[in-house]
C-alpha positions as CSV (number, residue, x, y, z in Angstrom):
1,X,21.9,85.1,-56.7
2,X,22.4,84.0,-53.3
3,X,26.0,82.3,-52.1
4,X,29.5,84.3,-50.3
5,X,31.3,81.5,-53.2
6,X,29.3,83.4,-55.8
7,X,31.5,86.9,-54.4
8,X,34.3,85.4,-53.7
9,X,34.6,84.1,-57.5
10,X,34.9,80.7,-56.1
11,X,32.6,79.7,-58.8
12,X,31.1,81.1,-61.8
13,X,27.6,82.2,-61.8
14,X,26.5,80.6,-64.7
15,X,22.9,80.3,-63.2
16,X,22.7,84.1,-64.3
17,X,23.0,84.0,-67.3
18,X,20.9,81.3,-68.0
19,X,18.1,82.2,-66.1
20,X,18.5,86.0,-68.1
21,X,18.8,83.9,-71.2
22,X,15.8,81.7,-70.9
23,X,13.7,84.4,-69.1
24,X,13.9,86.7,-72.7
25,X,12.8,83.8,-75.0
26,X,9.8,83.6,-72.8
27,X,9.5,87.4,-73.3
28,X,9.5,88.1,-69.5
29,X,11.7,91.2,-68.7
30,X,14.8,90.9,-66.6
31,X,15.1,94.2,-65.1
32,X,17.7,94.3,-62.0
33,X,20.5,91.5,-61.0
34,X,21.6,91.4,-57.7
35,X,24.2,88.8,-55.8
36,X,24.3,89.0,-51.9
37,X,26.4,86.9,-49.3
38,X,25.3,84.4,-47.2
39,X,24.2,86.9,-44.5
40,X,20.9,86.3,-43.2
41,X,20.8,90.9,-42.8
42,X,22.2,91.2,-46.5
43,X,19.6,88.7,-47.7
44,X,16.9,90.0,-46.4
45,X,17.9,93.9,-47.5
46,X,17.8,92.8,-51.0
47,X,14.5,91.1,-50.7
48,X,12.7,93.9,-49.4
49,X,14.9,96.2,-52.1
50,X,13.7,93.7,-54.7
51,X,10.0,93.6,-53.7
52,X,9.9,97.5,-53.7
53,X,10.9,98.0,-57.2
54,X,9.4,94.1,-58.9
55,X,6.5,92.3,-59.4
56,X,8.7,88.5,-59.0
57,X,11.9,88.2,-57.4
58,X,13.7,85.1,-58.7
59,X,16.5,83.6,-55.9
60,X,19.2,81.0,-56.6
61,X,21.0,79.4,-53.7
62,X,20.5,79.0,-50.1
63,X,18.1,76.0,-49.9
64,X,20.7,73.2,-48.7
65,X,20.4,71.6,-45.3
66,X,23.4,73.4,-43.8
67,X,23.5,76.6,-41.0
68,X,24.4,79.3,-43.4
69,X,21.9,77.7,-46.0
70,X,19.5,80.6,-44.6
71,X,16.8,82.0,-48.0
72,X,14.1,80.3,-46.9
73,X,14.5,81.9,-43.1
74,X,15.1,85.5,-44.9
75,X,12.2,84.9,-47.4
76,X,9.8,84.2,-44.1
77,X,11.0,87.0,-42.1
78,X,10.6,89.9,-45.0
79,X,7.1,88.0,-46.1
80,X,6.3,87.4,-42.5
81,X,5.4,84.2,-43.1
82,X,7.2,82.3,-40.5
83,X,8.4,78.7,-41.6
84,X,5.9,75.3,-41.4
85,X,7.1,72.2,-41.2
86,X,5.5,69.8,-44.3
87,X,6.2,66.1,-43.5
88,X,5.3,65.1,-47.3
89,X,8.3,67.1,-48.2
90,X,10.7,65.3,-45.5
91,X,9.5,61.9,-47.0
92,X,10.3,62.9,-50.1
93,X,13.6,63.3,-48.5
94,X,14.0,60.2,-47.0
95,X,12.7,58.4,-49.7
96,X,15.5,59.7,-51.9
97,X,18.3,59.3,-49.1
98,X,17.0,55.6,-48.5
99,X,17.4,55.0,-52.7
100,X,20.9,56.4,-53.0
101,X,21.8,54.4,-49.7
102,X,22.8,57.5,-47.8
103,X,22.8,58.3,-44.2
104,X,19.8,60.9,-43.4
105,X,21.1,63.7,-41.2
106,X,18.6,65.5,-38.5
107,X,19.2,68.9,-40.4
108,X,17.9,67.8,-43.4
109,X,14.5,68.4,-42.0
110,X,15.1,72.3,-42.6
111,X,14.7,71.2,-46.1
112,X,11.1,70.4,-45.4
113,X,10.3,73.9,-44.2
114,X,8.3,76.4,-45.9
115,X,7.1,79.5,-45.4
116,X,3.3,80.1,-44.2
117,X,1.4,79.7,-47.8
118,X,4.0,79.1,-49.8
119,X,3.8,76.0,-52.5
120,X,6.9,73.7,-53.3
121,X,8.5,73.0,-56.7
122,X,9.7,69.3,-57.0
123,X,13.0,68.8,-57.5
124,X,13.9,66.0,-59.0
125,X,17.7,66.0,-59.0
126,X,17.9,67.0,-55.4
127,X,16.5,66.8,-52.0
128,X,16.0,71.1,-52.3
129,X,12.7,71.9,-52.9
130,X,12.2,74.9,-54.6
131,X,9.2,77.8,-53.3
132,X,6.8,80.2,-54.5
133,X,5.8,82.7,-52.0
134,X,3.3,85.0,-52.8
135,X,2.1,87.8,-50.8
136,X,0.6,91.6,-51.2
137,X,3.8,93.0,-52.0
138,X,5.2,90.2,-54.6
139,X,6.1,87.1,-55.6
140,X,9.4,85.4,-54.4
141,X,10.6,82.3,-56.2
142,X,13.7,80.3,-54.2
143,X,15.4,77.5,-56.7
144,X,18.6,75.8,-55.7
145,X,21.8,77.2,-56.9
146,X,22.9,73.9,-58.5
147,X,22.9,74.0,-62.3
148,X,21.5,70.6,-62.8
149,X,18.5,71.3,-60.4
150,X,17.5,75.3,-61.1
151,X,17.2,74.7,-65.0
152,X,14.4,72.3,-64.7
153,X,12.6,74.1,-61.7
154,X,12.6,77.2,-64.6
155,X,12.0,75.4,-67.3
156,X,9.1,73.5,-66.6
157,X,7.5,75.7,-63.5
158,X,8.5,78.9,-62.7
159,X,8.7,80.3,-66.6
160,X,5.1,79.0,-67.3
161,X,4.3,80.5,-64.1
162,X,5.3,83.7,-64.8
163,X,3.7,83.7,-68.3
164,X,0.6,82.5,-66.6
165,X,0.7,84.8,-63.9
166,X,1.1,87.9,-66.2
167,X,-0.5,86.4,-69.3
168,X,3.0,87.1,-71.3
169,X,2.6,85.7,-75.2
170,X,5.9,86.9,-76.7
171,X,9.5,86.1,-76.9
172,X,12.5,88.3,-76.8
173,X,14.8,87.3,-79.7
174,X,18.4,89.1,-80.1
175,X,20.6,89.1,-82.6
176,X,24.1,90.3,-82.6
177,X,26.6,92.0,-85.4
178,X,30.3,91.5,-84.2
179,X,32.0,94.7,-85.7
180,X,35.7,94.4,-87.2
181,X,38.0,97.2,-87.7
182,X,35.8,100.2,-85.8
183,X,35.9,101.4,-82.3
184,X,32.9,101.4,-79.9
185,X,33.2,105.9,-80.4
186,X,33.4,105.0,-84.4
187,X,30.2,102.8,-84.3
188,X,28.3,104.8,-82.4
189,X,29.3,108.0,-84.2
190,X,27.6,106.1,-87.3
191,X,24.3,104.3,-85.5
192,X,23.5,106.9,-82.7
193,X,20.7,108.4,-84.2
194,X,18.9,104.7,-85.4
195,X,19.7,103.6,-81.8
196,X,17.9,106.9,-80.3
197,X,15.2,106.3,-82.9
198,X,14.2,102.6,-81.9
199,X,11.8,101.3,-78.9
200,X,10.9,97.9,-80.7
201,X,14.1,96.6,-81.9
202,X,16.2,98.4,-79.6
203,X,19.6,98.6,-80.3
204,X,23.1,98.6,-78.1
205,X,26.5,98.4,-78.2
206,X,29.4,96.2,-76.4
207,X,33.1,96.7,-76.7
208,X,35.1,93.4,-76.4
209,X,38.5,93.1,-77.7
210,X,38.3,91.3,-80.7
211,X,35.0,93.6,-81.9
212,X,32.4,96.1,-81.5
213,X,29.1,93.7,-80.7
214,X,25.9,95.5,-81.9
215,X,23.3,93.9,-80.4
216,X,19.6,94.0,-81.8
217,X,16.6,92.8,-79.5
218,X,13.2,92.7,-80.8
219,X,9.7,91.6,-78.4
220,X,7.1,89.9,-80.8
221,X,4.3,87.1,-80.4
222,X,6.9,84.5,-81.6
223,X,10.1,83.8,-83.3
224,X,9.4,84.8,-86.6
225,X,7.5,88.1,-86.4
226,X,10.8,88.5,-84.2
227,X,13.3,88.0,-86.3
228,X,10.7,89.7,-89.4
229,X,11.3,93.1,-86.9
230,X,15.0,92.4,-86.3
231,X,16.0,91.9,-90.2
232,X,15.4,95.5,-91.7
233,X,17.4,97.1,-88.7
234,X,20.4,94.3,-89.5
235,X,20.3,95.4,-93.2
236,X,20.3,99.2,-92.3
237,X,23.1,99.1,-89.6
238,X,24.9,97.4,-92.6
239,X,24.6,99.8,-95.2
240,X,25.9,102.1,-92.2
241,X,28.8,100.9,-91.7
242,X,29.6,99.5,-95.0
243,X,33.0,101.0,-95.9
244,X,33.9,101.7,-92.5
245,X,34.2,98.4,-90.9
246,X,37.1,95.9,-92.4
247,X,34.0,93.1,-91.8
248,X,30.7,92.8,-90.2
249,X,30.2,89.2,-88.5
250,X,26.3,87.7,-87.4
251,X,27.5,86.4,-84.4
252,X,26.6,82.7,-83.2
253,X,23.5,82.7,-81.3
254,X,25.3,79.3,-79.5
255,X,28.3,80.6,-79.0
């Protein structure tokens, strides 16, 4: 996650956890989270970091038409793959500017910049478009930071490119038991050894203040053979800690 606003806690990084959220239902695994500053040295540090230890690196923020609007310089510099100019992209542009009635500023152009064999995603809820740059060393994939704009880009393009890309056919399906009346030490006194035990459910534990949150996370073809994995490890964790809890809560998937 790419933005100094995103450190400062100017704003919520909500594109996190949707992009983690979305990213298991598709069954692709999540495996480090990073958020940098708008510093072009930064950037770039966590790129190469990121290429060294995975296959895709996924980047939000950093594609506007402002100066410290500066992924797509960092992503050419680590790929070296300096940035081309692509006209269709700028008409694109203008085409929306001229719609909305808006005045077209000379630095929107930097929105029209790629780097050296890199593809675009379309955006169509802002001028940003995203990128997929591959190279010998990894994929990077740059989506706006804007809510609105990122979730399609994922959605519809860069998920199925993933799955497509690393022929992935499964889903990662949680579930989650909100413990009342135990402490995190209590709970795991009773579950540590069926935790140990498990690689497919696996099975963790988070301490909030209302409850203990036992979470359960099964990796299956689809939804059902899933949840089929997930439901005899719910009903043993149960029996577990029946008499020890006050109450044992399935907690909303929504929520």
């Amino acid at each position: 996650m790419i933005g100094t606003e995103l450190l400062l806690g100017q704003i919520q990084d909500t594109n996190a956890t949707y992009m983690a959220r979305a990213l298991a239902v598709a069954g692709v695994n999540l495996l480090w989270k990073t958020t940098v500053g708008d510093n072009a040295g930064r950037i770039c540090e966590a790129l190469r970091l990121g290429l060294g230890r995975s296959d895709i690196l996924l980047c939000s923020g950093g594609l506007g038409p402002t100066a410290d609007d500066i992924t797509r310089e960092c992503v050419a510099e680590v790929l070296d793959a300096p940035l081309e100019y692509h006209d269709d992209l700028f008409q694109v542009i203008v085409e929306r500017f001229r719609h909305r009635n808006r005045l077209l500023s000379e630095n929107n152009k930097r929105q029209a910049m790629l780097p050296r064999g890199a593809a675009p995603i379309h955006n169509p809820n802002g001028t940003a478009a995203g990128i997929i740059a591959e190279s010998d060393r990894g994929a990077v994939i740059c989506m706006p930071g804007v809510p609105m704009e990122l979730r399609p880009m994922l959605n519809r393009v860069v998920i199925p490119y993933i799955c497509w890309k690393f022929n992935v056919r499964r889903t990662i399906q949680y579930r989650v038991l909100k413990v009342y009346g135990m402490g995190e030490s209590r709970v795991d006194a009773a579950i540590s050894d069926i935790m140990n035990s498990q690689a497919n459910p696996t099975v963790g534990l988070l301490a909030s203040r209302d409850a203990v949150r036992v979470r359960i996370a099964a990796a299956a073809a689809n939804t059902l053979e899933a949840e089929t994995l997930i439901e005899p490890l719910d009903a043993l964790i149960r029996q577990r800690l029946e008499g020890l809890a006050e109450r044992i809560v399935q907690e909303d998937a929504t929520a």
